[in-house]
Backbone bond lengths (Angstrom), bond angles and torsions (degrees), N, CA, C in turn:
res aa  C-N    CA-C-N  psi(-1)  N-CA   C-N-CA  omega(-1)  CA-C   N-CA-C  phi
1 X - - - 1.452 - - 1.527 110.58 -
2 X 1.402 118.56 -53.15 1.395 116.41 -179.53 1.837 104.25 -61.70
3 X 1.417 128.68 -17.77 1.383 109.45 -162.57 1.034 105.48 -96.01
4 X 1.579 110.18 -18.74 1.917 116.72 -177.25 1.194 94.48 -70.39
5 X 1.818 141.09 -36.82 1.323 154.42 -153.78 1.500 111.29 -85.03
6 X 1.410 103.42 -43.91 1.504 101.90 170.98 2.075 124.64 -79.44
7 X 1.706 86.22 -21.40 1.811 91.82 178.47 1.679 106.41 -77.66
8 X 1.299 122.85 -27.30 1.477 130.40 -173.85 1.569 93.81 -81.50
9 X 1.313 140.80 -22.35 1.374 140.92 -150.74 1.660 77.10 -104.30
10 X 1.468 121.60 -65.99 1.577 108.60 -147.95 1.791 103.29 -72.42
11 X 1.603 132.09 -15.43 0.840 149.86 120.07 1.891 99.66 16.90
12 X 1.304 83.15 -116.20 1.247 110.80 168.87 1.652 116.56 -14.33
13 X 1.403 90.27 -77.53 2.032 108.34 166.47 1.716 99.97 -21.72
14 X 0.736 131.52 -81.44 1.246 159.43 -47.87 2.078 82.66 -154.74
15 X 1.317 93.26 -56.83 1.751 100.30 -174.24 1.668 86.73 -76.88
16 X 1.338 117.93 -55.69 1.605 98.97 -164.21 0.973 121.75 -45.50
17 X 1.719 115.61 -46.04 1.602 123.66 176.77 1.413 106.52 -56.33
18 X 1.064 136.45 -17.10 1.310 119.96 166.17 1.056 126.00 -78.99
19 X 1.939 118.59 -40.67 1.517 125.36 -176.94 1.465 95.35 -78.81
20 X 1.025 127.57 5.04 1.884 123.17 170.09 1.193 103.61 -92.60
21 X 1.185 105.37 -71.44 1.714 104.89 171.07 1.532 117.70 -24.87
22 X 1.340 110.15 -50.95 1.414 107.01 -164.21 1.590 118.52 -74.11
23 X 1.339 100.95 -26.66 1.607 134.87 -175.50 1.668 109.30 -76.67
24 X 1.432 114.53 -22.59 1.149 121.14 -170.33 1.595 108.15 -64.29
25 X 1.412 120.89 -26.73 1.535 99.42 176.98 1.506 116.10 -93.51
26 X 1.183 132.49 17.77 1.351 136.74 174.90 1.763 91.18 -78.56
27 X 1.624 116.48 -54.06 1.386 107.15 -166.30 1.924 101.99 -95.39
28 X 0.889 117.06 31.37 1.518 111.75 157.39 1.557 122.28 -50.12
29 X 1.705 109.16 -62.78 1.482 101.29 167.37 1.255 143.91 -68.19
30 X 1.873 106.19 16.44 1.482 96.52 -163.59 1.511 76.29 -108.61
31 X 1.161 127.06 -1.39 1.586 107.13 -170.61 1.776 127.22 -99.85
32 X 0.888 129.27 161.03 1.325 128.98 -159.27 1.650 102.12 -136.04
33 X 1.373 111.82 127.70 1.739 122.63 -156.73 1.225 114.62 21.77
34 X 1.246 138.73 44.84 1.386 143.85 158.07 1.388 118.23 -117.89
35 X 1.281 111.21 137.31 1.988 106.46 -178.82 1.614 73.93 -84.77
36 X 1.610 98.04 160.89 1.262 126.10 148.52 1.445 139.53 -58.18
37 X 1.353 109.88 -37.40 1.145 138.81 -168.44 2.422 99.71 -109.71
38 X 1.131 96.00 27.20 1.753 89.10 -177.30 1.485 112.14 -63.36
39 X 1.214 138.58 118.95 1.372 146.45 155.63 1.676 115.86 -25.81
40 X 1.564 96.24 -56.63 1.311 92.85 -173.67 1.569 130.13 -74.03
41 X 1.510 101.42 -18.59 1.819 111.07 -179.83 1.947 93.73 -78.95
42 X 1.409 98.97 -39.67 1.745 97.65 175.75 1.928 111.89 -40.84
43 X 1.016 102.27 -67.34 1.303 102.13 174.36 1.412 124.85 -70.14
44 X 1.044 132.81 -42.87 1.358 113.67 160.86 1.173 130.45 -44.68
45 X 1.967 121.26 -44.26 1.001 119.93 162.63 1.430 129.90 -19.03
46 X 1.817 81.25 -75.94 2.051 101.90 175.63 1.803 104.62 -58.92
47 X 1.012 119.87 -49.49 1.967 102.43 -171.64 1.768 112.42 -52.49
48 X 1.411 97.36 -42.40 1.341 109.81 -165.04 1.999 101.94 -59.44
49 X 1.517 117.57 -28.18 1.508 125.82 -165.51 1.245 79.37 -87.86
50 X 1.572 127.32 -60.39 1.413 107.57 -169.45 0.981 130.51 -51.61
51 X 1.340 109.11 -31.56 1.801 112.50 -179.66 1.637 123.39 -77.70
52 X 1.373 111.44 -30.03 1.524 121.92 161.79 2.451 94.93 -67.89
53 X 0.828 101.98 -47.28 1.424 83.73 -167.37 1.472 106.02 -73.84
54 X 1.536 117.02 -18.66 1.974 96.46 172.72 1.521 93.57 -80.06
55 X 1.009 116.87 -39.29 2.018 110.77 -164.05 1.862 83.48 -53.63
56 X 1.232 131.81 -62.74 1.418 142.13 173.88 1.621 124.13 -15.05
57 X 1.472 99.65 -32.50 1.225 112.35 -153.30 1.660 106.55 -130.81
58 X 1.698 101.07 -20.47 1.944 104.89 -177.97 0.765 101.15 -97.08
59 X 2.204 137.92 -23.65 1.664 108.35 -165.28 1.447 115.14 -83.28
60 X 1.614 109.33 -17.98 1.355 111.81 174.15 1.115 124.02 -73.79
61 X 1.301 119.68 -38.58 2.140 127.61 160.39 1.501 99.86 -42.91
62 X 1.432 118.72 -58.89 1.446 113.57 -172.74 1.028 123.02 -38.51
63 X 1.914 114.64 -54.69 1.189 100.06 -171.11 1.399 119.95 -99.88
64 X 1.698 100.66 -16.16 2.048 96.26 156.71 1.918 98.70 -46.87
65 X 0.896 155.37 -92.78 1.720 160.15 -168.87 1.548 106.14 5.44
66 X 1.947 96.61 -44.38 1.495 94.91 -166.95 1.347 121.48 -95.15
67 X 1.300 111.62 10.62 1.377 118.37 173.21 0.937 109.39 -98.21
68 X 1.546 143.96 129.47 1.519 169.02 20.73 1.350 74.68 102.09
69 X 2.054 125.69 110.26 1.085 147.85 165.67 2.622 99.78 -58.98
70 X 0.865 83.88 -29.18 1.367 68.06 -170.47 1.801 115.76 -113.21
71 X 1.138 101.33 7.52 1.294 120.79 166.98 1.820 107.03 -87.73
72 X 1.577 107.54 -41.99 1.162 102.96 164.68 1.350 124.19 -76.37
73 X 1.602 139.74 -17.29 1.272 136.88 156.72 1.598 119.59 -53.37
74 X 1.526 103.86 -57.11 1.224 87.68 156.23 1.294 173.74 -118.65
75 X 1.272 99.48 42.93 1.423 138.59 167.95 2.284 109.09 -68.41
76 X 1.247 99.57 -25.65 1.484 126.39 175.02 0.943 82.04 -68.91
């Protein structure tokens, strides 16, 4: 569950950084000592989503883990 969660997440990552990238020269003139195109805000961007999307995606695995598979059947 978490790996289908993180491949659909970097997915995601992954297209935005591109439609940003691509988008980046529309906002060239609004910016002031910043390239448009900076490497380093690129990646922070993406780590910072990744890291909200594993925290997103591990506290709920965690605590599904600790529930007793047949305590939860039959509780159904």
């Amino acid at each position: 569950m978490l790996r289908e969660g993180l491949l659909l997440s970097g997915a995601g990552i992954a297209a935005g950084a591109l439609i940003a990238f691509a988008a980046s020269g529309v906002l060239r003139s609004l910016l002031y000592d910043v390239s448009a195109r900076d490497p380093i805000v690129f990646a922070g961007a993406a780590l910072g989503l990744a890291a909200v999307a594993l925290a997103g995606y591990l506290i709920p695995a965690a605590r599904a883990s600790r529930v007793e598979p047949v305590v939860a059947l039959r509780s159904e």
